[in-house]
N, C-alpha and C positions, 0 to 999 in steps of 0.2 A: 467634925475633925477630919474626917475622911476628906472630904473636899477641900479642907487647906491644904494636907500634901498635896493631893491633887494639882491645885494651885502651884504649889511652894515646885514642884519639878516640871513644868512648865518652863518653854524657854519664850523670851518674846516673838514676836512676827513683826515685820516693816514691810510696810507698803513706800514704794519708790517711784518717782517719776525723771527721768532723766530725759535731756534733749540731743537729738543729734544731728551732724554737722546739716544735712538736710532743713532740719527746723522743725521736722518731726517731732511726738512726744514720746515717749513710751514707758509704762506703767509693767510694775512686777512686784515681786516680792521674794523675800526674804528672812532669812533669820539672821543674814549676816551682811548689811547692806553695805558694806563696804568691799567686803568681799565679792560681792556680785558685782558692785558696780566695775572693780577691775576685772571679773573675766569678762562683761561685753564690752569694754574699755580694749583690751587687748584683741579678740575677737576669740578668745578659746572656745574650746569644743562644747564649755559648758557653757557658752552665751546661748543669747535666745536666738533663734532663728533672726527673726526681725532686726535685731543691733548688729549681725553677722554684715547684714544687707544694709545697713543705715548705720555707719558707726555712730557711738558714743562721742559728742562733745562735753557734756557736764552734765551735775544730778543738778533737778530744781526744788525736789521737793523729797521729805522723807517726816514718814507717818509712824509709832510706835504702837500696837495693841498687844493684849496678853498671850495670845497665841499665834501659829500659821493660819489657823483655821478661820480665827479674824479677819488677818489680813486680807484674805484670800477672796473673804466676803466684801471687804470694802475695794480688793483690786477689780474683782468684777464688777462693781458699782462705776467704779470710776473709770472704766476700760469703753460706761455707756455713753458717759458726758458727751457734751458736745468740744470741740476744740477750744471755742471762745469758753465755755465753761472751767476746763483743765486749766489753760492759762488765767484766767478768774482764780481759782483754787490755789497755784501757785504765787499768785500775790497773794492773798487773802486768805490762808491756811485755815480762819478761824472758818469758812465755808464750808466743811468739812461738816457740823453738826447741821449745817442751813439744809447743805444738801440730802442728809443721809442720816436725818432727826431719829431714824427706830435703831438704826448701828449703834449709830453712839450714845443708846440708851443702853441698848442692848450689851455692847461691849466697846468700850469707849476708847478712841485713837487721837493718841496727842503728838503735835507737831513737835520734831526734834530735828528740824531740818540744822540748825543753827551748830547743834553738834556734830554733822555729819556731813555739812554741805562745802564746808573748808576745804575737807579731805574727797572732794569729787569732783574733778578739775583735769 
């Protein structure tokens, strides 16, 4: 019982990858990926260094797991890819288990790009 609240007050975590005008990729996360993607969209204070110096063209991809903590684990996974790999991943979302088979056993990340990718333009 204890561990479904647990659970249950838990907010999700998204892993994001967006491309910018360079052709660059760049991987982050969040708990509100929409929200992210407009402060490095604008260049706010709260952008990442890196989109400050490489704007934001568009997101490619967006990953949904049960916590930050997840995400955090599959951002630094994917931050190792190689480039050809990353854009692999973003055709091929279902790659995500290929690549990173003990994550998504361990705590499993579903592709919601589809809800999310309209609005990241």
């Amino acid at each position: 019982m204890k561990k479904e609240k647990e659970q249950a007050g838990k907010t999700a975590g998204y892993i994001y990858m967006v491309r910018c005008r360079d052709g660059s990729l760049y991987t982050g996360i969040a708990t509100d990926p929409l929200r992210r993607f407009q402060e490095h969209k604008e260049g706010k204070k709260e952008a990442a260094k890196y989109t400050k110096s490489h704007p934001v063209e568009k997101g490619e991809a967006v990953f949904e797991t049960a916590d930050i903590r997840a995400a955090a684990r599959y951002e630094y996974r994917i931050k190792q890819l190689t480039r050809q790999k990353k854009e692999k991943l973003i055709k091929e979302p279902s790659l995500l288990g290929e690549y990173f088979p003990e994550l998504q056993r361990e705590a499993p990340a579903k592709d919601v790009s589809a809800d999310y990718l309209p609005y990241m333009k």
